[in-house]
Backbone as ProteinMPNN parsed JSONL, in Angstrom:
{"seq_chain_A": "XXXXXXXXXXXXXXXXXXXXXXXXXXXXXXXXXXXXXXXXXXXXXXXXXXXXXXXXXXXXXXXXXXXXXXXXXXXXXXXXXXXXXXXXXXXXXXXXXXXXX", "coords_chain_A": {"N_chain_A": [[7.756, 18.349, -11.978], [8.867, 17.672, -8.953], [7.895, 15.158, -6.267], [8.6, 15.291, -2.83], [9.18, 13.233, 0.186], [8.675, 13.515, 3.396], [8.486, 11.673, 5.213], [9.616, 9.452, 8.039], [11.852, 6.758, 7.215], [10.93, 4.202, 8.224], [8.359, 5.034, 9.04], [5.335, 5.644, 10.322], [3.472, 3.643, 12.841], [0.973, 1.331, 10.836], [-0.71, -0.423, 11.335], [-3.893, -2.06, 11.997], [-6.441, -1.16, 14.469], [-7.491, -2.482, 17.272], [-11.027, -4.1, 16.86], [-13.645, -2.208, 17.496], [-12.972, -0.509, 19.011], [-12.387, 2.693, 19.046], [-10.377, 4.335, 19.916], [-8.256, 2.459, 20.796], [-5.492, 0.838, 20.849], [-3.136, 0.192, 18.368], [-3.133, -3.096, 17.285], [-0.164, -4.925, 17.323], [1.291, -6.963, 15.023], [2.885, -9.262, 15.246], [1.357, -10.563, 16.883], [-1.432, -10.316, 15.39], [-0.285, -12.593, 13.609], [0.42, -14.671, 14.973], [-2.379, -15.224, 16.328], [-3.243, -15.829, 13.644], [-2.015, -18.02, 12.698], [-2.649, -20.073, 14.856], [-5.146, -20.129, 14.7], [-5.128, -21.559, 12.452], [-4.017, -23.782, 12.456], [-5.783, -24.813, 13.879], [-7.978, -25.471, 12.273], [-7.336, -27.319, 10.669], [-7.774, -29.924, 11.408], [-6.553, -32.581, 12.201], [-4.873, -33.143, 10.399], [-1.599, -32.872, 8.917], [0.62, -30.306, 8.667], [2.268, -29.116, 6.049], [4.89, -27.727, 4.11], [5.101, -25.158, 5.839], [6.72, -22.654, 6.231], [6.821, -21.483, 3.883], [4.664, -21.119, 2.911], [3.357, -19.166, 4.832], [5.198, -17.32, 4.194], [4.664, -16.579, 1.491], [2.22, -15.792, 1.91], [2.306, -13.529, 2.916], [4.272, -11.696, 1.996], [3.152, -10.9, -0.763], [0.671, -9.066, 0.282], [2.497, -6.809, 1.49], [4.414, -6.209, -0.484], [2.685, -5.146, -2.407], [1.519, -3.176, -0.535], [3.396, -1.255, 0.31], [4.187, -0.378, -2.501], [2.402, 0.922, -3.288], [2.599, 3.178, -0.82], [4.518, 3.804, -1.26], [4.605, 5.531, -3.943], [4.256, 3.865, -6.175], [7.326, 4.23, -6.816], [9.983, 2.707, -6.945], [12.899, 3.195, -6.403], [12.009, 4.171, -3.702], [10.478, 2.302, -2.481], [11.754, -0.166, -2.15], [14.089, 1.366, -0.582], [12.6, 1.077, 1.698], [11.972, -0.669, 2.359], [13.922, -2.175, 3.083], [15.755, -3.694, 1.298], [17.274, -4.557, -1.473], [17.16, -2.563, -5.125], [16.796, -4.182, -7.114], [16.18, -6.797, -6.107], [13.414, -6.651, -5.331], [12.391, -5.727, -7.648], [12.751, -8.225, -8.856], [10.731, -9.668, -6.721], [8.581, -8.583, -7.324], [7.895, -9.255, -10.119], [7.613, -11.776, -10.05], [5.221, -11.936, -8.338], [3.756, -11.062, -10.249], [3.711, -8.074, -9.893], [4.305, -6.324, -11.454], [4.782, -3.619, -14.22]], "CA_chain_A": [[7.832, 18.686, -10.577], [9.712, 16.217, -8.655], [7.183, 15.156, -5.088], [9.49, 14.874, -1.843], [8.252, 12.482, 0.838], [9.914, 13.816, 4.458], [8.19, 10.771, 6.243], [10.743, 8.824, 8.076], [11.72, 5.035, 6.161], [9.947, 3.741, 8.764], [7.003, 5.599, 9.003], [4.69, 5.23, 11.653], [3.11, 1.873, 12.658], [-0.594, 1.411, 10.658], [-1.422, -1.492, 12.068], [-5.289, -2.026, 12.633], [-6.546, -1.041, 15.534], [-8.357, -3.444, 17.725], [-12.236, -4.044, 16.816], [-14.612, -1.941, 17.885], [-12.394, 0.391, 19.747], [-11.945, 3.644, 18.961], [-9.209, 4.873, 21.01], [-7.322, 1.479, 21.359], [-3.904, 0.643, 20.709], [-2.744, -0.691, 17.611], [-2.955, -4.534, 17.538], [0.811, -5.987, 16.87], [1.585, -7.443, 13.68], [3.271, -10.422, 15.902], [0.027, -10.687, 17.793], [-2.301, -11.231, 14.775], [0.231, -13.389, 12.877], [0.097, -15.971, 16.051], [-3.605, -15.454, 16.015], [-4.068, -16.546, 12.318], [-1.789, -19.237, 13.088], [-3.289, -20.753, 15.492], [-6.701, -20.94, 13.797], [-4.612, -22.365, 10.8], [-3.655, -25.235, 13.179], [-6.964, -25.58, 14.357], [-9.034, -25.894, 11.371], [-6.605, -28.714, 10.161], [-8.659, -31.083, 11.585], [-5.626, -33.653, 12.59], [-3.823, -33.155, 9.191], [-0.659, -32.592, 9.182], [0.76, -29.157, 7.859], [3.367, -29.012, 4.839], [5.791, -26.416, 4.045], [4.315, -23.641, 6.236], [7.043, -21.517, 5.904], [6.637, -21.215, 2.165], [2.973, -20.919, 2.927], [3.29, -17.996, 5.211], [6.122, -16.093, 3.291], [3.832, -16.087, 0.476], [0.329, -15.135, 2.068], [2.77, -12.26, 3.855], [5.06, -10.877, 1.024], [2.137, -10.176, -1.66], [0.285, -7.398, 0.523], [3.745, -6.158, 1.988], [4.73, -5.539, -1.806], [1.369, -4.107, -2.61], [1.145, -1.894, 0.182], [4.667, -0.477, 0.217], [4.437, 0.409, -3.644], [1.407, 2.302, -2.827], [2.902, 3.972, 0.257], [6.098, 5.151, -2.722], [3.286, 5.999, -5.265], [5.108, 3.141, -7.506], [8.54, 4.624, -6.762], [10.863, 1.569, -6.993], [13.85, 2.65, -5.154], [12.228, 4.637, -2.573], [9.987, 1.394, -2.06], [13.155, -1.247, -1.934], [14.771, 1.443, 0.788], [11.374, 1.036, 2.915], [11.873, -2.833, 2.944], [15.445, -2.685, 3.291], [16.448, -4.406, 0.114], [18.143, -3.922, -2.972], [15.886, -2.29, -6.403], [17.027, -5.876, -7.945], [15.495, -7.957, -5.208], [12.121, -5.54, -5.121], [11.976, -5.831, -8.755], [12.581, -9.514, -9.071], [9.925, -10.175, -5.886], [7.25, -7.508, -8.069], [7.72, -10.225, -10.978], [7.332, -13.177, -9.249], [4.063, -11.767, -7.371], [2.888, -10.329, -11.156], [2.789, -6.561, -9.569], [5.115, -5.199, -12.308], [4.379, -3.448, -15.868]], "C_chain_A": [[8.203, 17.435, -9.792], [8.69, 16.502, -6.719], [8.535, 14.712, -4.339], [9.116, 14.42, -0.981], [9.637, 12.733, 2.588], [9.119, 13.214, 5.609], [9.881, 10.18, 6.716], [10.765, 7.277, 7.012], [10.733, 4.301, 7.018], [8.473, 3.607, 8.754], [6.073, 5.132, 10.396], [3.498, 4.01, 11.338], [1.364, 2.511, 11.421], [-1.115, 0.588, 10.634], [-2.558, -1.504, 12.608], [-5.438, -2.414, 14.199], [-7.925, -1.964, 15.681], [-10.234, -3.17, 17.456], [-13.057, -3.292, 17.621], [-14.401, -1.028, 18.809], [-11.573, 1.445, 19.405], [-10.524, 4.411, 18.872], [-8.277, 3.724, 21.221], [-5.814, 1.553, 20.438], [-4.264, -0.102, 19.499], [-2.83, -2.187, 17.877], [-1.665, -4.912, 16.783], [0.684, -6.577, 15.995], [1.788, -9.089, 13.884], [1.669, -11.333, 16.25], [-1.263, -11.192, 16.502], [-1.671, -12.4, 13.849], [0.253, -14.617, 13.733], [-1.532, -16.354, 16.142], [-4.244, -16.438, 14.547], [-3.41, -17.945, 12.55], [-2.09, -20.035, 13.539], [-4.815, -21.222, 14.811], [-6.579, -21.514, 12.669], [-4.72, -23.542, 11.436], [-4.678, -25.623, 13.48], [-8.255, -26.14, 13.619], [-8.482, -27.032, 10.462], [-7.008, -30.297, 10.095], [-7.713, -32.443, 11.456], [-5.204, -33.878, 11.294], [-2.561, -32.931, 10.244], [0.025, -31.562, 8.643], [2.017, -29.545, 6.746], [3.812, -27.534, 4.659], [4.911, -24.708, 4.402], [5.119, -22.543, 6.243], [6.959, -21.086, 4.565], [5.365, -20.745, 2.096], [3.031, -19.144, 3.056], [3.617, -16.936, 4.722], [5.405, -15.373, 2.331], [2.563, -15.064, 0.137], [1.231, -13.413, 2.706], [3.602, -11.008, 2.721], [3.706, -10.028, 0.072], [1.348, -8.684, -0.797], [1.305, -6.716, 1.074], [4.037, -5.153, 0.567], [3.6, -4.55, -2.165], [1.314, -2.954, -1.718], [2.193, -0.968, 0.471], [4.757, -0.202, -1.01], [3.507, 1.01, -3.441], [1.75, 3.322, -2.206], [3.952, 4.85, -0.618], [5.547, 4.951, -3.852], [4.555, 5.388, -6.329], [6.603, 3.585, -7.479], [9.267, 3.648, -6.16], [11.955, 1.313, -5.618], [13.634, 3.19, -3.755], [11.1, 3.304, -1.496], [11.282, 0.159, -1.392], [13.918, -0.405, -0.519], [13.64, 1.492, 1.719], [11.939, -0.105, 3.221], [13.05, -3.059, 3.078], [16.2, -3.45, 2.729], [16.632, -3.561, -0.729], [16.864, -3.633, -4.112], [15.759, -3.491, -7.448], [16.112, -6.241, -7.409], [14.187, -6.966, -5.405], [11.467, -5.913, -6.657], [11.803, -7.546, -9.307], [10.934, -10.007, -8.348], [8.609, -9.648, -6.962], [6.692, -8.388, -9.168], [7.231, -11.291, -10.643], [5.885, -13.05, -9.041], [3.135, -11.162, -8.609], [2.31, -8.697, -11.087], [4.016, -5.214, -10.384], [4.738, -4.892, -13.334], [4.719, -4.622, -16.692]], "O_chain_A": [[7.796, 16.31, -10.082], [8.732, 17.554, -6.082], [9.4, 14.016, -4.871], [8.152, 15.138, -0.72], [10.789, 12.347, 2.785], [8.965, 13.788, 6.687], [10.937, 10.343, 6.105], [9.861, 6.888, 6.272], [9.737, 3.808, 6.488], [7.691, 2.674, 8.576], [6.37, 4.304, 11.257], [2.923, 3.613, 10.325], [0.89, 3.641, 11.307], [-2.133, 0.536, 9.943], [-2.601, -1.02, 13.739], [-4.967, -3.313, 14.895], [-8.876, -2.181, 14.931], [-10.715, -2.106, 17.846], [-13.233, -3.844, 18.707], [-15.346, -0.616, 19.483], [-10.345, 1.368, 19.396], [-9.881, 4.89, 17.938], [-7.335, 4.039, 21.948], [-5.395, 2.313, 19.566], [-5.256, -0.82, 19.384], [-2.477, -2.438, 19.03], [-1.845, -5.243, 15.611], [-0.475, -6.992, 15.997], [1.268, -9.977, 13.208], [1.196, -12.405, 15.874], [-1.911, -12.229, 16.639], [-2.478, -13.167, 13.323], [0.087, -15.676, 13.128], [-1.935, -17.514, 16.054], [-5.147, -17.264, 14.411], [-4.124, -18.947, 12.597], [-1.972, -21.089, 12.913], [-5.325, -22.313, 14.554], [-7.484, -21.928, 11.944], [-5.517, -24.374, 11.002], [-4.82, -26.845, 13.451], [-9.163, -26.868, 14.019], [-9.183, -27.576, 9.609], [-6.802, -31.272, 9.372], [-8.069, -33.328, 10.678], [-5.167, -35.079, 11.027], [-2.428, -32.85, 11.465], [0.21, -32.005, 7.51], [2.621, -30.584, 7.012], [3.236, -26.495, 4.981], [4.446, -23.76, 3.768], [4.575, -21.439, 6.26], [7.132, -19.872, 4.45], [5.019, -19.97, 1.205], [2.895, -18.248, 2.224], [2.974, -15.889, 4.64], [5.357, -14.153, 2.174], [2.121, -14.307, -0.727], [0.61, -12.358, 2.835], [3.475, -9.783, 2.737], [3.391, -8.846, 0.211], [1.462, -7.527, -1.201], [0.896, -5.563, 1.215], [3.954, -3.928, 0.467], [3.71, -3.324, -2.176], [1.072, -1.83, -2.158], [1.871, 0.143, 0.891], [5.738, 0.54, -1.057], [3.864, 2.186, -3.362], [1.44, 4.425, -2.657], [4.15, 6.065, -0.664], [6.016, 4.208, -4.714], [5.405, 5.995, -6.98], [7.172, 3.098, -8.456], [9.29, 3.602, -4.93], [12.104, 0.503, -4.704], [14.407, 3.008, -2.814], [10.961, 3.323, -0.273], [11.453, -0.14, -0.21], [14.299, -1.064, 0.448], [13.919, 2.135, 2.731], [12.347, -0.423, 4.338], [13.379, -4.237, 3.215], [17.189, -3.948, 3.268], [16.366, -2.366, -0.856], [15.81, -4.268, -4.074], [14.907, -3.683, -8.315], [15.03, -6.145, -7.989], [14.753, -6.183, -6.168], [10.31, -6.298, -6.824], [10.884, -7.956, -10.016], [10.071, -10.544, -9.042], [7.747, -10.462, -7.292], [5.48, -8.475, -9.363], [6.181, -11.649, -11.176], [5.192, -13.959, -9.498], [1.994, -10.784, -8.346], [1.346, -8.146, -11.618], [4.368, -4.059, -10.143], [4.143, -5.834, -13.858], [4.477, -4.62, -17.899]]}, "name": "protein", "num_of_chains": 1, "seq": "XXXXXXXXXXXXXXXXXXXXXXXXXXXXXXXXXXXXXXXXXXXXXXXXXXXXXXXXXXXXXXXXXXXXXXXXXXXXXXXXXXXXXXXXXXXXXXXXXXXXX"}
C-alpha cells in the first residue's frame, strides 16, 4: 500500500510556542537563533569565538535532518524535496551526521 502525504512541502510552521502561553504565537526560528547567540557571546567570558559558522551549521543541520526524516517517515526523496536539495546531498549530509543505515 503505497501512503500519500497531501501536506504542502512546506508544511505549516511548528515552531515552539512561547513559554507558558497557551494561545501565543509561535516564537520565530530567527528570534531564538539570535537569542541563543547572544547567550553564546555572553558566557564566553572575554574569549574570543572561533569558527562560529561551522559551529552553528553543525548544532543546526543535525536536528533539521532528524526532524525532516521523521516528518517523511524515512522517505529520502520526499525528505531532500522538503529541504530543497538534491537525494545525493541529503544522503551524503545523513552520512556525515551518522543518521543513515
Amino acid at each position: 500500500m503505497i501512503k500519500t502525504n497531501n501536506a504542502p512541502a512546506a508544511g505549516p510552521s511548528r515552531q515552539p510556542r512561547a513559554p507558558g502561553k497557551a494561545n501565543a504565537r509561535p516564537v520565530p526560528l530567527r528570534s531564538q537563533t539570535e537569542e541563543a547567540l547572544n547567550a553564546y557571546f555572553g558566557a564566553l567570558n572575554g574569549h574570543r569565538p572561533g569558527r562560529l559558522y561551522e559551529l552553528v551549521i553543525r548544532e543546526v543541520e543535525l536536528p533539521l535532518f532528524k526532524s525532516v526524516m521523521d516528518y517523511a517517515e524515512g522517505n529520502q526523496s520526499r525528505a531532500a524535496t522538503i529541504l530543497g536539495i538534491n537525494r545525493g546531498t541529503l544522503r551524503k549530509k545523513l552520512r556525515e551526521y551518522g543518521l543513515s543505515d
